[in-house]
N, CA, C and O of each residue as an XYZ file, in Angstrom:
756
protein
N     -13.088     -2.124     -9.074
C     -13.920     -2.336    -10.234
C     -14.565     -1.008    -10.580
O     -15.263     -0.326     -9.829
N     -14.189     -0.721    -11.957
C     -15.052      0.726    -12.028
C     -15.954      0.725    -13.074
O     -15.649      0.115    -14.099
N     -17.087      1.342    -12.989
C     -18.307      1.338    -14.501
C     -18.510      2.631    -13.888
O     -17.962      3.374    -13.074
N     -19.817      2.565    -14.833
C     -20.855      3.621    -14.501
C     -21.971      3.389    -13.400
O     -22.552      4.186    -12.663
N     -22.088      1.673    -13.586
C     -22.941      1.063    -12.482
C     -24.482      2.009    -12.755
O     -25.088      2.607    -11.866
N     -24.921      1.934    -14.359
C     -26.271      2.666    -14.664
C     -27.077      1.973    -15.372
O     -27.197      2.147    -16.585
N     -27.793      1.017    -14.635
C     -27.677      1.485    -13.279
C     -27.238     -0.267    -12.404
O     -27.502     -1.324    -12.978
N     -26.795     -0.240    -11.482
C     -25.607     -1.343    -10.677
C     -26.911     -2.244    -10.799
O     -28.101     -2.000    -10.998
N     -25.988     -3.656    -10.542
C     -26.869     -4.749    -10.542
C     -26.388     -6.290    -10.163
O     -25.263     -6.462     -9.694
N     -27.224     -7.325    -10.370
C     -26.801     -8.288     -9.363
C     -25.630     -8.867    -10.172
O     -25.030     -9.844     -9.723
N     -25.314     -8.374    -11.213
C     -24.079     -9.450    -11.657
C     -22.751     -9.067    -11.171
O     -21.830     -9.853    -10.950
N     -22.714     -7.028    -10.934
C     -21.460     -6.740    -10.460
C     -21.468     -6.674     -8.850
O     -20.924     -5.702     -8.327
N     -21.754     -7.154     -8.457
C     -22.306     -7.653     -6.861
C     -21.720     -9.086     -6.968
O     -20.697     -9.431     -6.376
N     -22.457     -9.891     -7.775
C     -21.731    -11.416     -7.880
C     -20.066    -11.415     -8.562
O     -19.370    -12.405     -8.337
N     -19.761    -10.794     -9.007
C     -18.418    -10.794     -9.690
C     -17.690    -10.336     -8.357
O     -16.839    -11.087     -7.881
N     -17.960     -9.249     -7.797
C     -17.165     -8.712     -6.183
C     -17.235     -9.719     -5.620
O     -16.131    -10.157     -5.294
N     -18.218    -10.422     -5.294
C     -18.274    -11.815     -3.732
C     -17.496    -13.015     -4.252
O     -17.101    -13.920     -3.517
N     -17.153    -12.926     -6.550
C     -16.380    -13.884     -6.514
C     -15.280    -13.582     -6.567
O     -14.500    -14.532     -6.636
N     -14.724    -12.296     -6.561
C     -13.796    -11.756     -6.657
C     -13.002    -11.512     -4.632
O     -11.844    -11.380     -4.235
N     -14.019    -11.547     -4.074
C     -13.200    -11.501     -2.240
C     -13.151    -12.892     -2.332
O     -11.964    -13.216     -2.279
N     -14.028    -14.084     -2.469
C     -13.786    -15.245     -2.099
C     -12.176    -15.619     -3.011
O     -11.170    -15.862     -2.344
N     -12.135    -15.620     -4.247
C     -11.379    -16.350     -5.068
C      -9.934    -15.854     -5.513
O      -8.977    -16.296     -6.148
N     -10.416    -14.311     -4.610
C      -8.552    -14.090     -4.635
C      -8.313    -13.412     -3.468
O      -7.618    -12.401     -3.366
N      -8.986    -14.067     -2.454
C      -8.484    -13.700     -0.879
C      -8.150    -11.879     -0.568
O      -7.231    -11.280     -0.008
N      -9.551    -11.408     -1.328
C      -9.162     -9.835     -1.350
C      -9.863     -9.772      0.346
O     -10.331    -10.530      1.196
N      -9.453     -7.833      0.051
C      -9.430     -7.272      1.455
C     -11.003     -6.751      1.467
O     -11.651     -6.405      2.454
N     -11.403     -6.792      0.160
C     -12.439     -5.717     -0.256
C     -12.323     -5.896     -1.680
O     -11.625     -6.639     -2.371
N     -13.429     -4.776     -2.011
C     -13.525     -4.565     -3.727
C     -14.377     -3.398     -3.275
O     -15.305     -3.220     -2.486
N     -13.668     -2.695     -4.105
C     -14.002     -0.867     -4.103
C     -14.736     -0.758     -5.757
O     -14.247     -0.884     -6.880
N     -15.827     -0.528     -5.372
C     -17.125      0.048     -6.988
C     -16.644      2.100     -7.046
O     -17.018      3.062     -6.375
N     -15.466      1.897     -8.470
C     -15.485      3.364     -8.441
C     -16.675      3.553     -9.203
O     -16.800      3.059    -10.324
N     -17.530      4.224     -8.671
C     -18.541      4.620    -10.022
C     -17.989      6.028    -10.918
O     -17.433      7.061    -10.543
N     -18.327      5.647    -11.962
C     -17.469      6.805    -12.445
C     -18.616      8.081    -12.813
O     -19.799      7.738    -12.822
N     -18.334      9.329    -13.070
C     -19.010      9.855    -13.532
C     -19.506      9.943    -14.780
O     -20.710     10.076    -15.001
N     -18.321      9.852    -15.973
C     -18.858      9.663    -17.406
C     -17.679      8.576    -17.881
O     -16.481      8.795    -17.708
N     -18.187      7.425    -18.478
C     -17.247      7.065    -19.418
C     -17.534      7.425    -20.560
O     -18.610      7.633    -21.120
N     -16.327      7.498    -20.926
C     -16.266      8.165    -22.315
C     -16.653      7.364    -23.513
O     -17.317      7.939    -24.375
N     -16.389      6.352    -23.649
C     -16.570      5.508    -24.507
C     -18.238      5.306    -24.415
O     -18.677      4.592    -25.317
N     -19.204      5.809    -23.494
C     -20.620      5.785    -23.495
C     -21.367      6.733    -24.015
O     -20.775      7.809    -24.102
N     -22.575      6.726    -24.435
C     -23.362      7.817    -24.633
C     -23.933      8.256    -23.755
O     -24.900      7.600    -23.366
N     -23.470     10.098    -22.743
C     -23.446     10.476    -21.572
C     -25.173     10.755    -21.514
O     -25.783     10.836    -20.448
N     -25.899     10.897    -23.041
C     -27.386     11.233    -22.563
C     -28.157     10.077    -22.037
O     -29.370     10.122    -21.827
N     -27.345      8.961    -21.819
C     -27.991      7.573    -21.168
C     -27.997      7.596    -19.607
O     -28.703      6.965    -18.821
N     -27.072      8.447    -19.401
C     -26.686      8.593    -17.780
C     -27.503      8.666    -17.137
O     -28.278      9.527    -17.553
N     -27.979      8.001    -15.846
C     -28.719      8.725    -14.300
C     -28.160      9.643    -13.720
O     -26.939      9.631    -13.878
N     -28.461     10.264    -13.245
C     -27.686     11.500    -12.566
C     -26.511     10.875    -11.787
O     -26.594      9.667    -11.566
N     -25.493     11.501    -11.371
C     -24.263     10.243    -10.606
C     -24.592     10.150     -8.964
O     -24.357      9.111     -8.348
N     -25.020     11.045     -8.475
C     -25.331     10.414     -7.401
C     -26.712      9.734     -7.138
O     -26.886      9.631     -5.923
N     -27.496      9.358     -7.689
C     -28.324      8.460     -7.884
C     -27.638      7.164     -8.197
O     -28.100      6.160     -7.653
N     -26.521      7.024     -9.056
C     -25.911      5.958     -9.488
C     -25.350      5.301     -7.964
O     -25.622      4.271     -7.348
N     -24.372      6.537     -7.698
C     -23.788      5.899     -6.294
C     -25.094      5.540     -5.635
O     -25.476      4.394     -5.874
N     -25.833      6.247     -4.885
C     -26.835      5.658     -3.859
C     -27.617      4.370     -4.361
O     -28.361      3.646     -3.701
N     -27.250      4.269     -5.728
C     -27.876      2.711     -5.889
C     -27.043      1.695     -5.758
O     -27.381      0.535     -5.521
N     -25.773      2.156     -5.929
C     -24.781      1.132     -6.199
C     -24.389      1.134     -4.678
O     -24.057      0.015     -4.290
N     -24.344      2.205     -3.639
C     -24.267      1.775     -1.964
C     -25.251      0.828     -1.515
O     -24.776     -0.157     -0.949
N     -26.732      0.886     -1.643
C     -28.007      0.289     -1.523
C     -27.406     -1.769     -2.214
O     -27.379     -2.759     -1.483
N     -27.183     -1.751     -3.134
C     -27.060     -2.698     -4.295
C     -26.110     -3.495     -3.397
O     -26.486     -4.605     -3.019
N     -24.828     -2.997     -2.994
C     -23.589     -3.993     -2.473
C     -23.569     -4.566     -1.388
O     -22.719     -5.418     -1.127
N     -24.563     -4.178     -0.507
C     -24.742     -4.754      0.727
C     -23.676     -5.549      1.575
O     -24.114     -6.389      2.361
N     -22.586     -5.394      1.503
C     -21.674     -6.303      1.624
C     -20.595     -5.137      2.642
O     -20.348     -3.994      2.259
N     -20.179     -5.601      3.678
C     -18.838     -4.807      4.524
C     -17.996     -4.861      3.975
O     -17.151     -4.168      4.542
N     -17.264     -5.685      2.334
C     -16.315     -5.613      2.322
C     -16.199     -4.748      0.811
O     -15.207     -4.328      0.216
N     -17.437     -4.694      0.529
C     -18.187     -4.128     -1.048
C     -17.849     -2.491     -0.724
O     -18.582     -2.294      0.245
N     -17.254     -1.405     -0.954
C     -16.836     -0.377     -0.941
C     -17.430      0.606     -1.841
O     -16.572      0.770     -2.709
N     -18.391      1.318     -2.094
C     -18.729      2.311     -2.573
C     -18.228      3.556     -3.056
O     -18.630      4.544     -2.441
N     -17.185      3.811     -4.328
C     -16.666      5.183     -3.718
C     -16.744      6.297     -5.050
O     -16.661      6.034     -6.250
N     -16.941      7.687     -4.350
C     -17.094      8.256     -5.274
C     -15.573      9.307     -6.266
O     -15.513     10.442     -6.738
N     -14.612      8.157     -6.174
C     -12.744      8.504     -6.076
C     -12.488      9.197     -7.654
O     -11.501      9.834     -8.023
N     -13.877      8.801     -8.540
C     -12.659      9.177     -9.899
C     -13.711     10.853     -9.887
O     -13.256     11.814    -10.507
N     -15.082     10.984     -9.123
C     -15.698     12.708     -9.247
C     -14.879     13.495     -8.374
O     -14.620     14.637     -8.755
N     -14.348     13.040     -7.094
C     -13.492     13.968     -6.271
C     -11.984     14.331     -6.775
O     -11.211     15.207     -6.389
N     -11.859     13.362     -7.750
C     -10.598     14.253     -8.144
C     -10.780     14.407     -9.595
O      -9.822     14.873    -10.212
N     -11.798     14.109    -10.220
C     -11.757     14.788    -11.769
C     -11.120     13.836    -12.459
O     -10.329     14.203    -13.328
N     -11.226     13.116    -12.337
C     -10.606     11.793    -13.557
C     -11.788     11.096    -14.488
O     -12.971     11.107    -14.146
N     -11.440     10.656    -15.372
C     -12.277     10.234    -16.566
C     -12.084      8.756    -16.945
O     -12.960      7.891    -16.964
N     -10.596      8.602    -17.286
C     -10.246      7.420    -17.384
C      -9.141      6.798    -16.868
O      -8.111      7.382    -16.533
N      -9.465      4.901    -16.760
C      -8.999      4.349    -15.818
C      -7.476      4.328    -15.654
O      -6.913      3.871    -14.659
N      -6.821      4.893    -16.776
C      -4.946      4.351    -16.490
C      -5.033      5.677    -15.356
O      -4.417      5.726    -14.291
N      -5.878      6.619    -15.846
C      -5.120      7.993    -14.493
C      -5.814      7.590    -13.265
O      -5.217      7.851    -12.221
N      -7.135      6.914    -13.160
C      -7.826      6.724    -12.115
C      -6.538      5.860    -11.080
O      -6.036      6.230    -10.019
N      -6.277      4.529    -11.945
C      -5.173      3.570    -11.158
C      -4.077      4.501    -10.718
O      -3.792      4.630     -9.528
N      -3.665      4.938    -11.367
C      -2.496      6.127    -11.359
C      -2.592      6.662     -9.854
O      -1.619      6.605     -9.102
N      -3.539      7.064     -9.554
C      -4.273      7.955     -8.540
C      -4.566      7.044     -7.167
O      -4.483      7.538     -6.042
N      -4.828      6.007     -7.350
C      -4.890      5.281     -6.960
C      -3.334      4.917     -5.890
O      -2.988      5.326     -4.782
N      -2.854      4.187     -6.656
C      -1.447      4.175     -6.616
C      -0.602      4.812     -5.920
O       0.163      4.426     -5.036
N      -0.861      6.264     -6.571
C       0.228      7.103     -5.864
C      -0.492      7.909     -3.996
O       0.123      8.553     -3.146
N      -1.935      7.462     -4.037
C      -2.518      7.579     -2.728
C      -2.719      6.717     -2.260
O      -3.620      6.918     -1.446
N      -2.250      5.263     -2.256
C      -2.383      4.198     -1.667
C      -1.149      3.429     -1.799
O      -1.236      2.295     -2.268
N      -0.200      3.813     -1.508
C       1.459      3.013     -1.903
C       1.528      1.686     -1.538
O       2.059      0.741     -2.122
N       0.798      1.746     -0.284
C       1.107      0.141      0.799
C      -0.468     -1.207      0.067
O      -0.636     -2.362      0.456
N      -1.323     -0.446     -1.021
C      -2.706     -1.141     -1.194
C      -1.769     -1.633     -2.610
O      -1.037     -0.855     -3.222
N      -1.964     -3.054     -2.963
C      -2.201     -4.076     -3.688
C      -3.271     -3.972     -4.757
O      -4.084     -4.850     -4.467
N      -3.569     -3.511     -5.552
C      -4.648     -2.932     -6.455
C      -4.960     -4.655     -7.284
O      -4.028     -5.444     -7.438
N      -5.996     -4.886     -7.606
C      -6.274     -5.922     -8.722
C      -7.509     -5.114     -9.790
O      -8.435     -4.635     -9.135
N      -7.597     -4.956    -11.009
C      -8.584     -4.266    -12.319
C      -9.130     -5.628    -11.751
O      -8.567     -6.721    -11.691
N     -10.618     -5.179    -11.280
C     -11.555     -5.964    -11.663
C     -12.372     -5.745    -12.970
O     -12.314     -4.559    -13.292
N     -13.230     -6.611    -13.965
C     -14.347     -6.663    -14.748
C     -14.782     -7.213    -15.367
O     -14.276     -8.332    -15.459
N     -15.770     -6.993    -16.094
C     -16.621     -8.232    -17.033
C     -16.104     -8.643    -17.938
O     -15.046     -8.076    -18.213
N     -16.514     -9.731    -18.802
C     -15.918    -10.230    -20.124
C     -16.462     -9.447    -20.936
O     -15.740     -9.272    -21.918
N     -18.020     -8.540    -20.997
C     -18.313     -7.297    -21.800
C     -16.937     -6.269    -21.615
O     -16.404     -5.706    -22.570
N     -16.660     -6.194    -20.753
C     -15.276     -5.099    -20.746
C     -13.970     -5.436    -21.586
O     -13.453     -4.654    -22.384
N     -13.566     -6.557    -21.328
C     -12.786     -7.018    -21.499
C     -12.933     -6.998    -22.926
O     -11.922     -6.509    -23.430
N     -13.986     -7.412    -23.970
C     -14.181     -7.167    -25.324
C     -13.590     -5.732    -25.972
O     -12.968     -5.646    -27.031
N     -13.841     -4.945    -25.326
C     -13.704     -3.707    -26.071
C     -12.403     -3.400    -24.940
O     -12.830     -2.301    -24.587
N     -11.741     -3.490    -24.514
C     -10.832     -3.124    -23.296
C      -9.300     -2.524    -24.404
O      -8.334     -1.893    -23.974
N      -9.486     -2.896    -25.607
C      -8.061     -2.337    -26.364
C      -8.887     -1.233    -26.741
O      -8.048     -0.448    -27.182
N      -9.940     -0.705    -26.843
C     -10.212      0.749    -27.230
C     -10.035      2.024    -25.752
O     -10.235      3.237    -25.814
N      -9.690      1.365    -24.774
C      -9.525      1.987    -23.436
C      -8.359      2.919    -23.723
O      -7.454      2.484    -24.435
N      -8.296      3.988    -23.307
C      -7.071      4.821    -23.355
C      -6.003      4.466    -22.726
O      -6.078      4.302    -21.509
N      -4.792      4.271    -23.396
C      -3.422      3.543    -22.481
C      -3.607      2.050    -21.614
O      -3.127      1.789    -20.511
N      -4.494      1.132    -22.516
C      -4.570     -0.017    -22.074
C      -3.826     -1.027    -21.818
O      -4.215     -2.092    -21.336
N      -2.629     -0.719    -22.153
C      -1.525     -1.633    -22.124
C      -0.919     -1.180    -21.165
O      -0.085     -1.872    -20.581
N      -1.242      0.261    -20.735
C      -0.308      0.419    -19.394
C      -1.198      0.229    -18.173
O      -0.797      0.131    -17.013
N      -2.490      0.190    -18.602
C      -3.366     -0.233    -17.678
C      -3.120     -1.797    -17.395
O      -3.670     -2.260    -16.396
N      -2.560     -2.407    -17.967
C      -2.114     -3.703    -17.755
C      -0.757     -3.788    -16.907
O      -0.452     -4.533    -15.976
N      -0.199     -2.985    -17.416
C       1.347     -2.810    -16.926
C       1.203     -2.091    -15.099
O       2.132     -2.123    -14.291
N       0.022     -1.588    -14.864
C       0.076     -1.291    -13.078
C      -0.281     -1.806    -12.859
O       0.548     -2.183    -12.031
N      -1.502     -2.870    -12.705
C      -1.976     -3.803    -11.699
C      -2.382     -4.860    -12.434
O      -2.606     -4.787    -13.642
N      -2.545     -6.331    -11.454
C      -2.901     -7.618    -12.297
C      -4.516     -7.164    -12.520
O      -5.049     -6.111    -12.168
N      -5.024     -8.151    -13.124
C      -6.440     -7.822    -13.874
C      -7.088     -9.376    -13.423
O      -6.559    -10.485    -13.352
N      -8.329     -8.948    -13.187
C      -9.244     -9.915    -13.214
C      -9.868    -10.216    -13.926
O     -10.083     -9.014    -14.083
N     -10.948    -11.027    -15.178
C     -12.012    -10.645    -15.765
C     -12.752    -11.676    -15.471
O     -12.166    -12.675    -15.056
N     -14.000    -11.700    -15.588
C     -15.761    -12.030    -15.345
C     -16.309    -12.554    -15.986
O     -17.126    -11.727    -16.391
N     -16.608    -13.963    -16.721
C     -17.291    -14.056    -17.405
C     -18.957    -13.710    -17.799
O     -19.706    -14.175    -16.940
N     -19.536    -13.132    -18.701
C     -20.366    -12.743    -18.578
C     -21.232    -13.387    -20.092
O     -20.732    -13.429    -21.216
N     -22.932    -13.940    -19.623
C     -23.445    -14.541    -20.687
C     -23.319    -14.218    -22.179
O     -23.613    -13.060    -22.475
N     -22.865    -15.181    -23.360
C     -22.888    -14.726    -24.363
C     -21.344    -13.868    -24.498
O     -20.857    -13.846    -25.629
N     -20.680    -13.264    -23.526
C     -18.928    -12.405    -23.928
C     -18.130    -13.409    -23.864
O     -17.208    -13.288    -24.671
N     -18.070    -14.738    -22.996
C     -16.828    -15.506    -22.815
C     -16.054    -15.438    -24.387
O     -14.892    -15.037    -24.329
N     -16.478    -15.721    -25.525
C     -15.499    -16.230    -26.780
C     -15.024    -14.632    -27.661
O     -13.979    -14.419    -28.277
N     -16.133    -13.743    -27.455
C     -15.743    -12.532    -27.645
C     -14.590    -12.069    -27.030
O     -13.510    -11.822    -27.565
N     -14.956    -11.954    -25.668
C     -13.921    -11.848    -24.593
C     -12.066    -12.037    -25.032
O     -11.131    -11.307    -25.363
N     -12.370    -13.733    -24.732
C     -10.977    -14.357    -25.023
C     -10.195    -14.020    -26.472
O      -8.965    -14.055    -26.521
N     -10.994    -13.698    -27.623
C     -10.658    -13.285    -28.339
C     -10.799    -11.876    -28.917
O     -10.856    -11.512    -30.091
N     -10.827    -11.386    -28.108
C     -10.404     -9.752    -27.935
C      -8.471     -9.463    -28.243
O      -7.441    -10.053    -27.918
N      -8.901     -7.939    -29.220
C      -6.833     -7.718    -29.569
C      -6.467     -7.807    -27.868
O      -5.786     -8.774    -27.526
N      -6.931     -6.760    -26.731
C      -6.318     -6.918    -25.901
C      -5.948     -8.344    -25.211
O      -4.827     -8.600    -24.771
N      -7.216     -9.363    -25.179
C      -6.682    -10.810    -25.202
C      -5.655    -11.166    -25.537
O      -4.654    -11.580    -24.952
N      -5.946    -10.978    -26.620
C      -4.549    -11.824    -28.060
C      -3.469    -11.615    -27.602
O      -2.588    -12.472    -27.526
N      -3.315     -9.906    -27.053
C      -2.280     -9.190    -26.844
C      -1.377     -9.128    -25.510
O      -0.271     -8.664    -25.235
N      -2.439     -9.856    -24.781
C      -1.689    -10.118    -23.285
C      -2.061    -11.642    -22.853
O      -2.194    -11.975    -21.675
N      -2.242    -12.699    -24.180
C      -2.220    -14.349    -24.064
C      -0.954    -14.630    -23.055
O      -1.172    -15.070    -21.926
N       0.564    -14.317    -23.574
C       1.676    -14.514    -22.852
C       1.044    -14.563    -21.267
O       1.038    -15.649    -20.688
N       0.470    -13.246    -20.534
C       0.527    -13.282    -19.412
C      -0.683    -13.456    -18.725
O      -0.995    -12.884    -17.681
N      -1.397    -14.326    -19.397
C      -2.711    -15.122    -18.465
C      -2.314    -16.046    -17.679
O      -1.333    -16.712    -18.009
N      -2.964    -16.289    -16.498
C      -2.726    -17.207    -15.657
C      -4.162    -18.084    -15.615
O      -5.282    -17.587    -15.736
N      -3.933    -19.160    -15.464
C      -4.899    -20.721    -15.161
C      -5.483    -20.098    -14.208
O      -4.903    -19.463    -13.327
N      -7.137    -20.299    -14.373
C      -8.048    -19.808    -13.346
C      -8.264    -20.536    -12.479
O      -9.200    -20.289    -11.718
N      -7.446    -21.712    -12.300
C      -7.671    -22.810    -11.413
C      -6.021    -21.836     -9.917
O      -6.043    -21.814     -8.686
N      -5.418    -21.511    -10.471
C      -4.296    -20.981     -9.643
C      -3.929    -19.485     -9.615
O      -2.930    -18.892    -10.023
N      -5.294    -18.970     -8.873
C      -5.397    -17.216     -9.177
C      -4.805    -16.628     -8.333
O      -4.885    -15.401     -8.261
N      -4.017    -17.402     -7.430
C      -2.952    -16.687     -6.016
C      -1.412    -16.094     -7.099
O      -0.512    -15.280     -6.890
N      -1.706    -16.865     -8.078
C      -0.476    -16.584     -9.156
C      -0.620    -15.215     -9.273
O       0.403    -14.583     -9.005
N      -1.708    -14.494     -9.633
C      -2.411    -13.289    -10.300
C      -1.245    -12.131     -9.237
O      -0.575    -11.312     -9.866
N      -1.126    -12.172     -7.832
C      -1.087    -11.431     -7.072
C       1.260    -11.816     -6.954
O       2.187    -11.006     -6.936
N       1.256    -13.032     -6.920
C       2.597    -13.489     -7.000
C       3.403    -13.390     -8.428
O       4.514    -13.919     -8.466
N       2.965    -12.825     -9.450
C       3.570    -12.423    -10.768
C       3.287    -10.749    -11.052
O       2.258    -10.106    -10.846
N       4.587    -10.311    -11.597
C       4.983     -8.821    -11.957
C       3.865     -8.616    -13.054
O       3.842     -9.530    -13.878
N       2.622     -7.279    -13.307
C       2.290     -6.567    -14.191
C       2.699     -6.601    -15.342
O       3.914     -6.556    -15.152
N       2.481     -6.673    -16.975
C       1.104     -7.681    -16.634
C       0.995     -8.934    -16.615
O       1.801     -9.717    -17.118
N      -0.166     -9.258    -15.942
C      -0.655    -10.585    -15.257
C      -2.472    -10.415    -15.260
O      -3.064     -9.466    -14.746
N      -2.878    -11.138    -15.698
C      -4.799    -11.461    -15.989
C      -5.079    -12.881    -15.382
O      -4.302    -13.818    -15.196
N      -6.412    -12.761    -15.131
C      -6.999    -14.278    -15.546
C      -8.360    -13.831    -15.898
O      -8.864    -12.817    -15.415
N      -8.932    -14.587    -16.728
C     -10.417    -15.018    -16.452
C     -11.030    -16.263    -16.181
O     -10.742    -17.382    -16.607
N     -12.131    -15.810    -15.224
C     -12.731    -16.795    -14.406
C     -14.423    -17.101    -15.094
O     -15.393    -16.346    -15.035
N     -14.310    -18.689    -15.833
C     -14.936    -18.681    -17.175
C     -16.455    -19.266    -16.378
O     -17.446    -19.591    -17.031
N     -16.374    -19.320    -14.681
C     -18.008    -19.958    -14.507
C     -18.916    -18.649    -14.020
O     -20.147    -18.626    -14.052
N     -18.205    -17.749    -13.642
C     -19.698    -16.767    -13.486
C     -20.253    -16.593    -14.986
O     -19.636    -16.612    -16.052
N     -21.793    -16.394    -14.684
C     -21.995    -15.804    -15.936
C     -23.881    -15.564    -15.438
O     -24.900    -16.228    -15.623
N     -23.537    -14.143    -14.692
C     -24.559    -13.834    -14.379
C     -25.383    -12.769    -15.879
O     -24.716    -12.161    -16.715
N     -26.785    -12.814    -15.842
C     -27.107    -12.507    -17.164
C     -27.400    -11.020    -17.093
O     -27.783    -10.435    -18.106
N     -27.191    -10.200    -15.610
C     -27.879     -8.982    -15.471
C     -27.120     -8.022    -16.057
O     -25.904     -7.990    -15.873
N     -27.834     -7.035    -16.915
C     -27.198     -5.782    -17.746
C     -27.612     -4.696    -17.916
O     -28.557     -4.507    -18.682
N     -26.836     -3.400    -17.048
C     -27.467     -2.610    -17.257
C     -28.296     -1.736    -18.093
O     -29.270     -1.026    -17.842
N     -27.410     -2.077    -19.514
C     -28.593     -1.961    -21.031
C     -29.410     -2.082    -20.677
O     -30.165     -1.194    -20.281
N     -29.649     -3.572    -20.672
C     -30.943     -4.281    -20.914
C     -32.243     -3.490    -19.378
O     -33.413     -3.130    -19.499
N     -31.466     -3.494    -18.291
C     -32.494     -3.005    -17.149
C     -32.851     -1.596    -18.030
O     -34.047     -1.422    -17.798
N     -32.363     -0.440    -18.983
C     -32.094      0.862    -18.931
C     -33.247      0.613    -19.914
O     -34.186      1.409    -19.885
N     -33.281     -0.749    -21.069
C     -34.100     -0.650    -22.213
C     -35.116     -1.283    -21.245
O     -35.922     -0.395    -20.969
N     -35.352     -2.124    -20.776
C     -36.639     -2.448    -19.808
C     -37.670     -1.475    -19.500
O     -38.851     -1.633    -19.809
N     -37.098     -0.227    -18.740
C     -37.618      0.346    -18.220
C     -37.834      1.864    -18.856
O     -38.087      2.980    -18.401
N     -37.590      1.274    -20.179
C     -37.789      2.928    -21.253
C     -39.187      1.866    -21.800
O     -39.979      2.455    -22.535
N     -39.439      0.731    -21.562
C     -40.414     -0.349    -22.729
C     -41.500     -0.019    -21.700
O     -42.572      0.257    -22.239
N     -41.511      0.040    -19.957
C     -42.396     -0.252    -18.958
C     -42.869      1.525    -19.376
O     -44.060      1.765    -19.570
N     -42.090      2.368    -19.451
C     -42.778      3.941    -19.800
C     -43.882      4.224    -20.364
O     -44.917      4.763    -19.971
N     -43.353      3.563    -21.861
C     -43.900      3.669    -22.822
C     -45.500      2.940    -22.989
O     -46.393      3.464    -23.655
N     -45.630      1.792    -22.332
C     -46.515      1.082    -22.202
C     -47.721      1.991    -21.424
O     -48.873      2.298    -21.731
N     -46.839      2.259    -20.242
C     -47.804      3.267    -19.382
C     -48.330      4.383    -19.897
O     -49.510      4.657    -19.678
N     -47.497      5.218    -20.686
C     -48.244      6.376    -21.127
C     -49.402      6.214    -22.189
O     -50.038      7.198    -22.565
């Protein structure tokens, strides 16, 4: 699962624990990334502040912390997987993310081939489920959704292959924590 995690929080914590329980993973690795591009970078926390929150945040042995797309200079996710991939031959990769992701996920660079290396998970998240599902990339990879009731499919069908899993719908956002705590400033000064 990769964001910016700026800053991490309890929903991508709950999406990982439903993501080891519900598709019998080994783990779930949080790449934090350094910049996405598609963000406005003057919103950023510094990145290792991000990581040490997002290590602190996952509490979990099987929750993985890593800092994989700053050590080798990657930006975005088709080269991150890429990278991935070609340093992990024998690892089983699944795209974890939110149904906020999943909305905008056809403006991703090479998203269709980001579909085409590994199956995909997505998250429902309060208020994205109908956005979500009706997203172009949705529309565009309907053929190869699988029933969230039979997500062992996800891992037993050739790239691409999705599901979304329509009962999480935790409400935490890092926006909203980022605008919170620009409102708690302001008050104070």
């Amino acid at each position: 699962m990769g964001g910016s995690f700026n800053p991490p929080h309890a929903g991508h914590r709950e999406i990982s624990l439903a993501a080891l329980e519900r598709l019998k993973l080994d783990a779930v690795w949080w790449l934090v990334t350094p910049g996405n591009p598609l963000k406005d970078p003057d919103t950023y926390a510094p990145f290792k502040e991000r990581l040490r929150l997002a290590q602190r945040l996952s509490n979990h042995n099987d929750i993985i912390v890593s800092d994989f797309e700053s050590r080798h200079s990657l930006q975005y996710t088709v080269d991150t997987l890429s990278q991935l991939i070609l340093e992990y031959p024998e690892v089983q990769f699944i795209w974890l993310m939110g149904a906020d992701s999943l909305v905008n996920f056809h403006r991703w660079k090479d998203w269709q081939k980001i579909a085409e290396l590994v199956p995909m998970a997505a998250f429902n998240r309060p208020s994205h489920c109908e956005d979500a599902l009706n997203s172009p990339a949705a529309k565009a990879l309907l053929s190869s959704r699988i029933d969230e009731k039979t997500p062992e499919m996800l891992t037993e069908n050739k790239p691409p292959t999705w599901v979304f899993f329509s009962d999480t719908d935790n409400p935490s956002s890092s926006t909203e924590i980022r605008n919170q705590s620009k409102q708690k400033k302001i008050v104070k000064t």
